[in-house]
PAMARBA-320287 format. One record per residue (C-alpha): x, y, z. Coordinates in steps of 0.1 Angstrom, whole numbers, plus 5000, padded with zeros to 4 digits. Example, Ala and Ser with C-alpha at 12.3 -4.5 7.8 and 13.67 -1.06 7.14 Angstrom:
% residues 2
{east->5123&north->4955&up->5078} $
{east->5137&north->4989&up->5071} $
//
This chain:
% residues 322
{east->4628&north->5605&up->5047} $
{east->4634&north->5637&up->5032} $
{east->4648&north->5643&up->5001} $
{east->4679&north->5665&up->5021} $
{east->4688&north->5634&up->5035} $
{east->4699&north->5610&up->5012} $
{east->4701&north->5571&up->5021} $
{east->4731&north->5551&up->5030} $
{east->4727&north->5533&up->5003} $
{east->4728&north->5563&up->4977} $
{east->4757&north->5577&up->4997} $
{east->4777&north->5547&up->4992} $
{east->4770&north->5545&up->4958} $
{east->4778&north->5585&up->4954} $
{east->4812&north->5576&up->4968} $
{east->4821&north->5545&up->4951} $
{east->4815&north->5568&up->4920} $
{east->4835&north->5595&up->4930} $
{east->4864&north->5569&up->4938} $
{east->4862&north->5555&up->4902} $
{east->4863&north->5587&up->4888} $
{east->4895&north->5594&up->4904} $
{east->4910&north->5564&up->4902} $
{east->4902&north->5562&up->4861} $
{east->4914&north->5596&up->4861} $
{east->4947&north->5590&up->4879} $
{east->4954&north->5554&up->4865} $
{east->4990&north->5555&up->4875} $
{east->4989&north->5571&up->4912} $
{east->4990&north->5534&up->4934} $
{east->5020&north->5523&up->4914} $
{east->5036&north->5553&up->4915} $
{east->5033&north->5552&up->4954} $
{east->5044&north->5514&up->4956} $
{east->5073&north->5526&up->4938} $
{east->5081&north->5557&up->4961} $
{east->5078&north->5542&up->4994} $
{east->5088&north->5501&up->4986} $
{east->5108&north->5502&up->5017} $
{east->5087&north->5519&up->5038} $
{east->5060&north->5494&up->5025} $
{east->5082&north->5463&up->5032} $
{east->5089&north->5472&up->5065} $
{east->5058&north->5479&up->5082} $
{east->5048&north->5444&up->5063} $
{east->5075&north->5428&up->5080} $
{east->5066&north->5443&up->5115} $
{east->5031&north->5432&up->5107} $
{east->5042&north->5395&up->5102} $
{east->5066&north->5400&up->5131} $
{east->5035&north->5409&up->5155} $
{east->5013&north->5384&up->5142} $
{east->5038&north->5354&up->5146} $
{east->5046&north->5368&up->5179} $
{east->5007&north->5367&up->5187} $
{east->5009&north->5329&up->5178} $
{east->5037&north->5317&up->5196} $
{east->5019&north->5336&up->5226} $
{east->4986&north->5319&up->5221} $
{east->5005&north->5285&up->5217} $
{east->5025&north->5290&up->5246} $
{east->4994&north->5300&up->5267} $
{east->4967&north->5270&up->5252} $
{east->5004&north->5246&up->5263} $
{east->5003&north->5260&up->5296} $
{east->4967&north->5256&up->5304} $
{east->4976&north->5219&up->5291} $
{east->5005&north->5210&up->5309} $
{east->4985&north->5223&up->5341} $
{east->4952&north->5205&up->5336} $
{east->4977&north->5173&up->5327} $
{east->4999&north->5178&up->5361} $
{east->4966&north->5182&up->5378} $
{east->4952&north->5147&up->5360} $
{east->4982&north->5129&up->5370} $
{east->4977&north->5140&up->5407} $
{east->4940&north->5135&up->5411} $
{east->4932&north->5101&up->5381} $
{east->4902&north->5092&up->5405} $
{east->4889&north->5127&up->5405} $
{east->4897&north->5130&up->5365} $
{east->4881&north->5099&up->5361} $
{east->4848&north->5111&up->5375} $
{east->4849&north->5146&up->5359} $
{east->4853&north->5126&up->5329} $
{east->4820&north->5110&up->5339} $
{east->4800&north->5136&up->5350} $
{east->4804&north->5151&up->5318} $
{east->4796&north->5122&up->5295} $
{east->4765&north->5121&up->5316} $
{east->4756&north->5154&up->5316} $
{east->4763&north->5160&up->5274} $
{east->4767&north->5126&up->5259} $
{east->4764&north->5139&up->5222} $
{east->4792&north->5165&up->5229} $
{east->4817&north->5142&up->5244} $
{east->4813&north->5119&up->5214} $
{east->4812&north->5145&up->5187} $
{east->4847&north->5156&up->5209} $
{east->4858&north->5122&up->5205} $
{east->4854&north->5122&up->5168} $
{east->4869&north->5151&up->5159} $
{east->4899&north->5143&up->5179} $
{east->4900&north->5113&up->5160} $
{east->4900&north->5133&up->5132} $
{east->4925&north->5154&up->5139} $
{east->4947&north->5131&up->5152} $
{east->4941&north->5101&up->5127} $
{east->4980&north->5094&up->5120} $
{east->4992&north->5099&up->5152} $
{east->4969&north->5068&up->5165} $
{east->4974&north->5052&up->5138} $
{east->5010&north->5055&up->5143} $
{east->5007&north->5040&up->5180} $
{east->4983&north->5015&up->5173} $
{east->5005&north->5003&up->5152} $
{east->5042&north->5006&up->5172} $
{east->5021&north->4989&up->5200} $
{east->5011&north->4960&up->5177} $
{east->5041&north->4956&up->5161} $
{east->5063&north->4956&up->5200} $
{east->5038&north->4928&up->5209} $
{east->5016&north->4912&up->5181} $
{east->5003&north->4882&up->5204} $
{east->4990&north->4907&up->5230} $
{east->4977&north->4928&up->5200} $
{east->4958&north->4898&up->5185} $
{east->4947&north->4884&up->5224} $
{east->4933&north->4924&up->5224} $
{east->4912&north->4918&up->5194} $
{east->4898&north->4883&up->5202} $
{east->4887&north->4901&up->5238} $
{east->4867&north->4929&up->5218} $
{east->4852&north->4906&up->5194} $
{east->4840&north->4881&up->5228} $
{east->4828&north->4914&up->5245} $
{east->4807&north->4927&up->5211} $
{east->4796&north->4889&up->5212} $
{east->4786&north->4889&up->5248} $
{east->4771&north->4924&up->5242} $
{east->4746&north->4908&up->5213} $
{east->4768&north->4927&up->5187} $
{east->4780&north->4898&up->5168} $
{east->4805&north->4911&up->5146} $
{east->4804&north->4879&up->5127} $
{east->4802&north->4887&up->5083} $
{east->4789&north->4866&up->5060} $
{east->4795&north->4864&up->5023} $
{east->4766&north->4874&up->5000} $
{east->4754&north->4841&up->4975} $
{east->4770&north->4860&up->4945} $
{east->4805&north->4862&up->4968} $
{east->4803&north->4829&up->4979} $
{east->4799&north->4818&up->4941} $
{east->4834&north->4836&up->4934} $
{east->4854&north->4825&up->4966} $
{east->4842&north->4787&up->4951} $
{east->4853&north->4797&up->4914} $
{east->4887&north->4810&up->4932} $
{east->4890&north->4779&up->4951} $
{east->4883&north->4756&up->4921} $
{east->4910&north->4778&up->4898} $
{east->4937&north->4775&up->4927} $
{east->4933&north->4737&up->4928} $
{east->4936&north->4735&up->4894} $
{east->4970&north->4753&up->4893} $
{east->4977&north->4728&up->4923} $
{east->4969&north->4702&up->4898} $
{east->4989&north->4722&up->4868} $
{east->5018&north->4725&up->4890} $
{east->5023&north->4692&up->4901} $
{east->5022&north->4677&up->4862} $
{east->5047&north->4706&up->4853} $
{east->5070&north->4687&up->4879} $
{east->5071&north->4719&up->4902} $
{east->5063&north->4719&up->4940} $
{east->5037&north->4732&up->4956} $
{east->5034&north->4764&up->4967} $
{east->5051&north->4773&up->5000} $
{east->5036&north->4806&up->5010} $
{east->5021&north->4818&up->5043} $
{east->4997&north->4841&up->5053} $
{east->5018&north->4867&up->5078} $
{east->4992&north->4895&up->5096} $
{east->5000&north->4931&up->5096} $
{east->5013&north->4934&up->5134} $
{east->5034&north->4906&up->5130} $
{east->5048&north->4919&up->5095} $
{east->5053&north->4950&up->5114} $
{east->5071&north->4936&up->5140} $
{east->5096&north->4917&up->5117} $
{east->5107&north->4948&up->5093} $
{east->5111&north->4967&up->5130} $
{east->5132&north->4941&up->5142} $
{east->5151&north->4935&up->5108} $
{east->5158&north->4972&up->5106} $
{east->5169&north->4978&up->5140} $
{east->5196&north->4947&up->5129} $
{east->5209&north->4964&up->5100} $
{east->5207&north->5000&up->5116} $
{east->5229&north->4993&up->5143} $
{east->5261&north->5004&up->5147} $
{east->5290&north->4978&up->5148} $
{east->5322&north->4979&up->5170} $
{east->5353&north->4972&up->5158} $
{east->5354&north->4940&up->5172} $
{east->5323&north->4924&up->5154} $
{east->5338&north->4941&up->5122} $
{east->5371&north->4920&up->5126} $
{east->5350&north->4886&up->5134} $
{east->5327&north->4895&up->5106} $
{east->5356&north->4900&up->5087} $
{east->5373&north->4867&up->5096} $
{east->5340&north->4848&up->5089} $
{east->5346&north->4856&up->5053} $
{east->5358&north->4827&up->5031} $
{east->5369&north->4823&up->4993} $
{east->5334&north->4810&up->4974} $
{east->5340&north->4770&up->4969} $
{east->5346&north->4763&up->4932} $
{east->5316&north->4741&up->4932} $
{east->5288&north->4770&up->4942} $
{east->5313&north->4791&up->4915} $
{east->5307&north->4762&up->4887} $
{east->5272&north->4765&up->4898} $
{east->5261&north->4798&up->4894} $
{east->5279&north->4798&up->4860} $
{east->5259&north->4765&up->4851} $
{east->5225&north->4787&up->4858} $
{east->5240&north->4814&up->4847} $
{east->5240&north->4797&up->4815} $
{east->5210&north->4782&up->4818} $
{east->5191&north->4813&up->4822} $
{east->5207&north->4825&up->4790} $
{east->5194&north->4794&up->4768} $
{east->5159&north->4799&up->4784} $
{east->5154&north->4834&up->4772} $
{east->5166&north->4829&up->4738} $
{east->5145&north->4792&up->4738} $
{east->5114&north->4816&up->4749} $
{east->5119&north->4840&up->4726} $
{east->5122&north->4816&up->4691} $
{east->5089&north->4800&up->4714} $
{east->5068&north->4832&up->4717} $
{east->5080&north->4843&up->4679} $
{east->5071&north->4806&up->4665} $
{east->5040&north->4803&up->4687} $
{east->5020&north->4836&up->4674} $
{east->5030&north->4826&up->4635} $
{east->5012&north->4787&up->4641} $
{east->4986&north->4797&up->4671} $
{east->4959&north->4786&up->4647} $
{east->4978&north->4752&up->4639} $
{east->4988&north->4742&up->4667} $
{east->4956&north->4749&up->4688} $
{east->4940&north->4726&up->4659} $
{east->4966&north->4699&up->4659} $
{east->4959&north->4697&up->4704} $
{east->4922&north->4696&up->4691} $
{east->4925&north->4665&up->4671} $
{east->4948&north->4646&up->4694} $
{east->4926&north->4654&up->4723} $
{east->4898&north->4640&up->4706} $
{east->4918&north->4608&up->4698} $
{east->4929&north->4602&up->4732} $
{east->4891&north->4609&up->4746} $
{east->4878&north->4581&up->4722} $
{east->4904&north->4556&up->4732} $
{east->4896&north->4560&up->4767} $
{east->4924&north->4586&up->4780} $
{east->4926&north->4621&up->4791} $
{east->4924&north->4646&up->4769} $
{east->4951&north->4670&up->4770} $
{east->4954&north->4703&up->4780} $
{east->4943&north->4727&up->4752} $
{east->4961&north->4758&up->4768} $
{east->4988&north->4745&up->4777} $
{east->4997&north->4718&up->4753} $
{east->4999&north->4748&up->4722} $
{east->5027&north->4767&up->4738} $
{east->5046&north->4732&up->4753} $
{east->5051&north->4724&up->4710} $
{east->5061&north->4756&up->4704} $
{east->5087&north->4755&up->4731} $
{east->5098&north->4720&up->4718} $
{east->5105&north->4735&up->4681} $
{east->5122&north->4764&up->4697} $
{east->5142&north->4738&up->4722} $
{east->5155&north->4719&up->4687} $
{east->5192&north->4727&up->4678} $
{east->5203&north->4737&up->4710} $
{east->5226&north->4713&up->4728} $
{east->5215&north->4721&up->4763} $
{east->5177&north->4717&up->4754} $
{east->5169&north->4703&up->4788} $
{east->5177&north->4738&up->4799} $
{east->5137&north->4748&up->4785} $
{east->5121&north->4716&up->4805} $
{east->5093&north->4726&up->4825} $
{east->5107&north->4711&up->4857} $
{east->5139&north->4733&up->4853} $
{east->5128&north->4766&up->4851} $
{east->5101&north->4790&up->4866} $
{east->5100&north->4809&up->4841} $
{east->5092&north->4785&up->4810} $
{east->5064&north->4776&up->4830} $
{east->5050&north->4808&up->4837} $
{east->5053&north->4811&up->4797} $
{east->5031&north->4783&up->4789} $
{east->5004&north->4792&up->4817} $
{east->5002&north->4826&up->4796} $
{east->4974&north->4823&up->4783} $
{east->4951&north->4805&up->4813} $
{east->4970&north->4835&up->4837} $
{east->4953&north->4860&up->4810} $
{east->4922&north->4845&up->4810} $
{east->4918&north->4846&up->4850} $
{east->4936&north->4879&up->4858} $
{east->4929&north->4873&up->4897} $
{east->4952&north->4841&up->4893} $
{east->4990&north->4848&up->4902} $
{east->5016&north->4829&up->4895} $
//
């Protein structure tokens, strides 16, 4: 190459030069035009945006047409969609799954959102659904079976153990046992759908009138009642807090004084007591003294007071819940 004909490359550079030199020399000349022609500037920019959107709803309208076509045509021919569908999975397996996933992908919320309006409109045939797949990945030497590792199976016995003890806590507090049931997710589903269809339904004015006419004065007795708890409730908190107050001045003691009698009571023969519990049960029997209702703070009469003295052995095992 000659040196009469210069490079693109020092061409470019002679005429990005060039442009800095006129643009350090005329610092003001691009603002100064923004300013002159700011509605000349906005309105091509809206036409530009105008096109472009039109340009979209054209390209959706078109890709939706070539859908709604190809799905009238699947709903007239399913045998003949069936084997396309075929035909193609045989011929590019790794395509038609890696289409598969990224549908899946795309579309995570929207199944999700089925799956789950399907389970929660039937949950039997949802779970009959599941115990198929799990006999077919059976039958197909998939087991889909999971077992616990020896370290997990060390902790669901520790958790097992804990629980029965609570059991065991519970029932000497005087409280029953637990009454809890294990409810899945379709069926859970199922009930808030049916619950909120009941509430969100829109009452005549006939239901209003019997609903109205159902309503009776509140006996005296369930009035009494409720101010009897009422009441109640009030002693408790003010019984808990002297309890709490008296039971972080005389920790020390009083985990001491448990100590010894346990001792005692395991030389004579007898259980020892509970050295978690049995701290916080003397505090709340100093804080119970002077208050006419004491029985109010028993263990048997309150959830609460016993959730207070299991404190500490709740704190120690943070994955036990009261």
């Amino acid at each position: 190459m000659s040196d009469a004909q210069p490079s693109d490359d020092e061409r470019a550079a002679r005429l990005a030069a060039q442009r800095n030199a006129w643009n350090d020399a005329h610092p003001t000349y691009y603002a100064e035009y923004r300013e002159r022609n700011r509605e000349d500037i906005r309105r091509k920019n809206r036409e530009r945006e105008r096109d472009r959107a039109q340009r979209e709803r054209e390209e959706k309208a078109r890709r939706q047409k070539g859908i709604d076509r190809a799905s009238a045509w699947a709903a007239e021919h399913p045998e003949e969609r069936q084997q396309a569908r075929e035909r193609y999975k045989q011929k590019h397996p790794e395509t038609y799954k890696q289409a598969q996933r990224d549908y899946y992908h795309r579309n995570r919320d929207a199944i999700a959102e089925r799956r789950r309006a399907r389970e929660a409109a039937d949950p039997a045939k949802a779970n009959e659904a599941r115990r198929r797949a799990v006999d077919r990945a059976r039958a197909a030497g998939r087991d889909p079976a999971w077992s616990p590792t020896p370290d997990q199976r060390a902790t669901y016995r520790e958790r097992e153990n804990e629980t029965r003890r609570l059991q065991r806590r519970r029932a000497r507090a005087g409280l029953p046992e637990r009454r809890l049931h294990r409810v899945l997710a379709p069926e859970r589903r199922h009930n808030d759908a049916a619950a909120d269809a009941f509430f969100a339904q829109k009452r005549s004015g006939e239901d209003i009138a019997r609903i109205r006419d159902q309503d009776e004065p509140t006996p005296p007795d369930l009035v009494h009642a409720w101010q009897e708890r009422s009441e109640n409730w009030r002693v408790v908190r003010e019984i808990l807090a002297v309890a709490e107050e008296y039971f972080t001045d005389h920790e020390v003691e009083l985990r001491a004084r448990v100590a010894e009698v346990s001792r005692a009571r395991f030389r004579g023969g007898m259980l020892p007591l509970d050295v978690y519990t049995e701290p916080r049960r003397h505090a709340l029997e100093f804080a119970s003294r002077g208050y006419l209702r004491a029985n109010a703070a028993s263990p048997t009469s309150s959830l609460t007071i016993f959730r207070w003295l299991t404190t500490d052995y709740a704190q120690r095992r943070p994955d036990i819940t009261l």
